[in-house]
N, C-alpha and C positions, 0 to 999 in steps of 0.2 A: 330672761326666760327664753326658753328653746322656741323658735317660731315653730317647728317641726311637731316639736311635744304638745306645744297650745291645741296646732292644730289638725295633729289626732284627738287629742281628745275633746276637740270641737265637735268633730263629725260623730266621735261616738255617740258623746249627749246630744249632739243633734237629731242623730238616731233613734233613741229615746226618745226625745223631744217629739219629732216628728210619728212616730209611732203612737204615742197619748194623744196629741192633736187630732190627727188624723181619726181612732180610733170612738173619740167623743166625736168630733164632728161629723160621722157617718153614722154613730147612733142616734144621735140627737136630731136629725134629718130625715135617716129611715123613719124616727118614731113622729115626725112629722113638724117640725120645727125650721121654720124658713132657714134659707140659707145664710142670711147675712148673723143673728143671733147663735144658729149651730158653728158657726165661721169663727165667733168672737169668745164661745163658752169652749173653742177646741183649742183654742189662742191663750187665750188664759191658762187651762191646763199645763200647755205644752211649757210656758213662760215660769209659771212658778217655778216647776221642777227645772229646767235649764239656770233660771236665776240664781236658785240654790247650787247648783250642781258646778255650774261655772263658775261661781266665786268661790266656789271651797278645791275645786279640783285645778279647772282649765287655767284661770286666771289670779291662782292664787303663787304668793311670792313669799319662797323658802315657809312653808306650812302654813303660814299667815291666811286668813281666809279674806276674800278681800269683798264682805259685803257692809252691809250700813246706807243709813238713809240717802245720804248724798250721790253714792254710787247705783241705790235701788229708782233716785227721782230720775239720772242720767238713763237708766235701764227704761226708765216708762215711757221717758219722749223717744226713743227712740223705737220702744216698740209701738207705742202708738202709731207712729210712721208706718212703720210695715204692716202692720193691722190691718191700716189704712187701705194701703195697697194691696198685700194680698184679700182682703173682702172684697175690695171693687174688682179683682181680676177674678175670682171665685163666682161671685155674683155674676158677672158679666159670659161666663160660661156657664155656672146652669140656668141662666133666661135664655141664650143662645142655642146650647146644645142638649140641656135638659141636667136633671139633678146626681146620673149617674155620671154622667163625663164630670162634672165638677168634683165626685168623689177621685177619678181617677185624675182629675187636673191641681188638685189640694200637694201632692204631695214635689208634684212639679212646680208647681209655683214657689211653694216655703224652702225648697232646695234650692231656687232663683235666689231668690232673697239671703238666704241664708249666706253665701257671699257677703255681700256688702253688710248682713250683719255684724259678720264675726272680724273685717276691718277696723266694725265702730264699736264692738266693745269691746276692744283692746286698747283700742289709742282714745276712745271717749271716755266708755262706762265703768271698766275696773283698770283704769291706770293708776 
């Protein structure tokens, strides 16, 4: 598969991705919902839809969709990782700079991340 083609259309559904994320976790915060649970229900979001999206489009081979339990358990350790990290850095700016900067720092961080995601679920999650 074309690295090229993966990875446009990584950043598209990333794009997505990050747009629903982002989207709940500034609601779910406005409406008054700590930071670290609004961080994790915008994570989830973002994750289903990329999960689905990614295995049937970015990472799928000759039409093949390339989802199923073993591939979705690899998807979870791995987003549990970054969950991880991006909530403790999210956290960590709005007790620091307050709960608007961390709206405007969410989408910084999972664009960091997003990197070293899309190296591991290529060669990890749907190979």
């Amino acid at each position: 598969m074309s690295l090229f083609r993966q990875g446009s259309q990584y950043i598209f559904i990333g794009l997505l991705q990050l747009a629903l994320d982002w989207g709940v976790f500034v609601l779910a915060t406005a409406l008054g919902l700590p930071v670290t649970p609004g961080n994790l229900l915008g994570r989830v979001s973002g994750a289903l839809l990329g999960f689905w999206l990614n295995g049937r489009y970015t990472f799928a081979a000759q039409g093949e969709q390339r989802h199923g339990w073993k591939r979705f358990a690899r998807f979870l350790a791995l987003w549990l990782l970054m969950t991880v990290i991006s909530t403790w850095l999210i956290d960590w700016v709005a007790h620091s700079l307050g709960l608007q900067y961390a709206w405007l720092a969410k989408p910084l961080v999972e664009a960091g991340l997003a990197g070293v995601s899309f190296l591991l679920l290529r060669h990890v999650v749907y190979r």
